[in-house]
N, C-alpha and C positions, 0 to 999 in steps of 0.2 A: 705554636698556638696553644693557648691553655684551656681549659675542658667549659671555662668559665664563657670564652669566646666563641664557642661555637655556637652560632645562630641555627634557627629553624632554615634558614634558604643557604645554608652553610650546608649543612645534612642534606636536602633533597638536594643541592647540587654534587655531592659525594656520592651520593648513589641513584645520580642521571634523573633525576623526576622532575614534573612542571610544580611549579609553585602553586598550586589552586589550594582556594582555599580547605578543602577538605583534605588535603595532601600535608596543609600544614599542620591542621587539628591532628592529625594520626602522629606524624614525627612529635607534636611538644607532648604527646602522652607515652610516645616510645622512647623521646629525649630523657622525661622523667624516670622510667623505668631501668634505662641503663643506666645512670647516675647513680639511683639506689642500689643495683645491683652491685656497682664497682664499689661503694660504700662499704655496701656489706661484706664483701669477698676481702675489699684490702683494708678495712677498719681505720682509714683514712677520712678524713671530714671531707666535705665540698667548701665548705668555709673555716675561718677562722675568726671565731666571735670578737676575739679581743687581741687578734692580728699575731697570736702565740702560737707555736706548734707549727705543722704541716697541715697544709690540706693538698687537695689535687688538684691546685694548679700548680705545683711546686714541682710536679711530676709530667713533662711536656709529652711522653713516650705512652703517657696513659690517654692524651687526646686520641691517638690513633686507635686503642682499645674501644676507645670509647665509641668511636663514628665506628668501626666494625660491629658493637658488640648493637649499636643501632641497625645498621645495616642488616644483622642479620634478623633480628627482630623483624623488621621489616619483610625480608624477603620469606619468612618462616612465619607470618602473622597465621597463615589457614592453615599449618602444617603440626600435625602431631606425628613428636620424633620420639623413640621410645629407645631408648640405649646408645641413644649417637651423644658422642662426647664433643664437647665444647671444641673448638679450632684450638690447636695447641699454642698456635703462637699470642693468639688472647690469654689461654691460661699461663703461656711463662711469664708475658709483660704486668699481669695483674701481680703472681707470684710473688715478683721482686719483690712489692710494693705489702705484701700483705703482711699482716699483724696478727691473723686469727689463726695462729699456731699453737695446735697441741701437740700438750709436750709430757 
């Protein structure tokens, strides 16, 4: 599945929740925010304007990142974490894929 395909009742059924409506508003603002996060992290586009280059659906191993890095969002919305470091297996699979390497 590619990161472009996951639906909002795609996500609440990944991480056990009913569909109500207010259940969907929170996943497509937490949908958004992990999108841009993996953006950022792997300087990968979510599209390709003019169908050139890579984006992330090129990369099917970053959907799974992606519904996690929702997931955790979700289960962390009221939680202030103060030195806890990201799930390592999210940061290897973005890793691969990242571009924002200083050098």
């Amino acid at each position: 599945m590619k990161i472009s395909e996951v639906t909002v009742n795609t996500l609440l059924e990944f991480i056990h929740e009913e569909p109500t409506e207010q259940a969907q508003q929170r996943m497509s603002i937490i949908m958004a925010s992990a999108l841009a996060y993996i953006e950022g992290h792997t300087a990968i586009s979510r599209r390709r304007p003019d169908n050139e280059g890579e984006s992330l659906d090129d990369y099917e191993d970053l959907t799974t990142a992606y519904l996690i890095i929702c997931q955790h969002m979700y289960d962390n919305r009221t939680l202030v974490s103060e030195g806890k470091e990201f799930d390592r297996v999210i940061d290897g699979i973005m890793s691969l894929h990242s571009r924002n390497l200083v050098g």
